[in-house]
N, C-alpha and C positions, 0 to 999 in steps of 0.2 A: 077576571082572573088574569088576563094579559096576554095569555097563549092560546092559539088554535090548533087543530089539530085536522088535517085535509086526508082524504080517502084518495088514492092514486090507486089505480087497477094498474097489474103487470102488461096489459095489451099497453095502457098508456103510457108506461116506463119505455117499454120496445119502441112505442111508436116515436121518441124522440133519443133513442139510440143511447141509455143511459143504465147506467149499475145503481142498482138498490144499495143502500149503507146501511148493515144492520149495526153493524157494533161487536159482534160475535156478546151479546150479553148473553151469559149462564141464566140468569133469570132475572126477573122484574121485579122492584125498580131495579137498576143498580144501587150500589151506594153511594152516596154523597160524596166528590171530593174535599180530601182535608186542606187544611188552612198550611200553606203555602208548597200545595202541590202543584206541577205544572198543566195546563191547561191551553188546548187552542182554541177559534171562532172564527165564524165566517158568517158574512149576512152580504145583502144587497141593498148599499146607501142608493135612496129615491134619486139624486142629481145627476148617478154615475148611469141612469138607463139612457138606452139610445132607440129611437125609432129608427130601423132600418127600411119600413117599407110600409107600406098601409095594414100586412097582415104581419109582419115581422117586427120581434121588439131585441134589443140587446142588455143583460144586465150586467153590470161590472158591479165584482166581487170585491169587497174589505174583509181579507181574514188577518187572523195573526195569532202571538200566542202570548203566556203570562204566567203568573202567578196568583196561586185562589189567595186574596186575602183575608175575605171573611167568609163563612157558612151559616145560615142560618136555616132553621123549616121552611125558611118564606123566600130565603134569598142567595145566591153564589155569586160571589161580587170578585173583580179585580182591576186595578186599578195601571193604568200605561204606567209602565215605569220606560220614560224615552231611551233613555240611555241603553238599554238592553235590545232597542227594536232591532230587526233585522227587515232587509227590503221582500217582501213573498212576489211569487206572480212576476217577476220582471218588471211591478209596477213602481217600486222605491216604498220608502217609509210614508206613510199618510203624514200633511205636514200639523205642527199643533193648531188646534181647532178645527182640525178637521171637520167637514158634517156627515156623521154616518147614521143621521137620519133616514130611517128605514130599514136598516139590519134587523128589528124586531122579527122573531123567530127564526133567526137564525140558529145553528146550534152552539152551544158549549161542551167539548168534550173533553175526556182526558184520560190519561193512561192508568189502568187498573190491574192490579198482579193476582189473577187465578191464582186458584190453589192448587194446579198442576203446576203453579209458575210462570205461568206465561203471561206477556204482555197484552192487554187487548186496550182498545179502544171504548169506554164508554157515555155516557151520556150525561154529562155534568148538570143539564140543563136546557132553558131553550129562553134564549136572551129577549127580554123584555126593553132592557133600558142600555143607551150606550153614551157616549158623552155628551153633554148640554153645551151645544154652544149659543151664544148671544152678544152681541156691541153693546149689551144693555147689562153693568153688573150687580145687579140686583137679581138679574135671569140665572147666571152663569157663575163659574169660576174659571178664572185663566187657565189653563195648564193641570184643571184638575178632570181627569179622563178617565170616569168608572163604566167598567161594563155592568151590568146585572142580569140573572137570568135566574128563573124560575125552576126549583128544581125537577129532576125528573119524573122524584116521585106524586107530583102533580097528572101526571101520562100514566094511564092503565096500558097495560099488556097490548087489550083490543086497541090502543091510541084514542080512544075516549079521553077525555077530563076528567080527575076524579075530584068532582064540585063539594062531596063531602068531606074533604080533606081540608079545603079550601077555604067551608064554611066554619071549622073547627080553629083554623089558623088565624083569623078574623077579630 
């Protein structure tokens, strides 16, 4: 299916000094973002970790944000559009070809208007695929930088996988 889904107990949140992100969803799934709503992501590309010590690791973050181009049952896809990037983090714009290899599950979320009207945050997805880089162009495209992410209604309530969902989409 491409996503996993990990059990963290709140002793374990406490114990590394961190805020749970619900999303404030009204209920499960959310709905899908539509085709060219905005959207942000955050993952941790494998090259950017740092050992700091033998029990100590550090990960550095790629997020950013977009526009959904396509929606599918299977898929929430968007594509870097460069021109629009902004630098996050104090780190600058990722440069093109980046490799953000290893973002896989990271989230995809995006802003969703309640029907009391309000703004919240929800769960567009959980990114499976992010751009292909390769010196080999047969691998790759130049310049062509798709996220993909799975959507949410893939994740039960409990954050189980729902496999029959998966195997119907098939």
């Amino acid at each position: 299916m491409d996503i996993a889904t990990f059990m963290v107990s709140p002793r374990e949140v406490q114990q590394i000094n961190r805020t749970i992100y619900s999303g404030l969803q009204t209920r499960w799934p959310p709905d899908p973002p539509a085709e060219k709503q905005g959207i942000m992501y955050a993952g941790f590309p494998g090259h950017e970790t740092r050992q700091l010590s033998r029990l100590s690791l550090q990960f550095g973050i790629a997020c950013g944000a977009g526009l959904v181009d396509s929606v599918s049952p299977r898929n929430v896809s968007s594509l870097i559009e460069r021109e629009y990037l902004e630098p996050a983090l104090g780190q600058g714009i990722p440069p093109e070809n980046y490799d953000y290899g290893g973002i896989s599950g990271g989230p995809m979320l995006y802003n969703l208007l309640t029907t009391q009207g309000i703004f919240v945050t929800a769960l567009a997805g959980v990114i499976y695929s992010g751009p292909n880089i390769s010196e080999d162009q047969n691998q790759a495209i130049s310049g062509f930088e798709l996220f993909r992410a799975r959507p949410a209604t893939y994740i039960r309530a409990d954050g189980f996988l729902e496999h029959d969902l998966w195997a119907q989409s098939q």
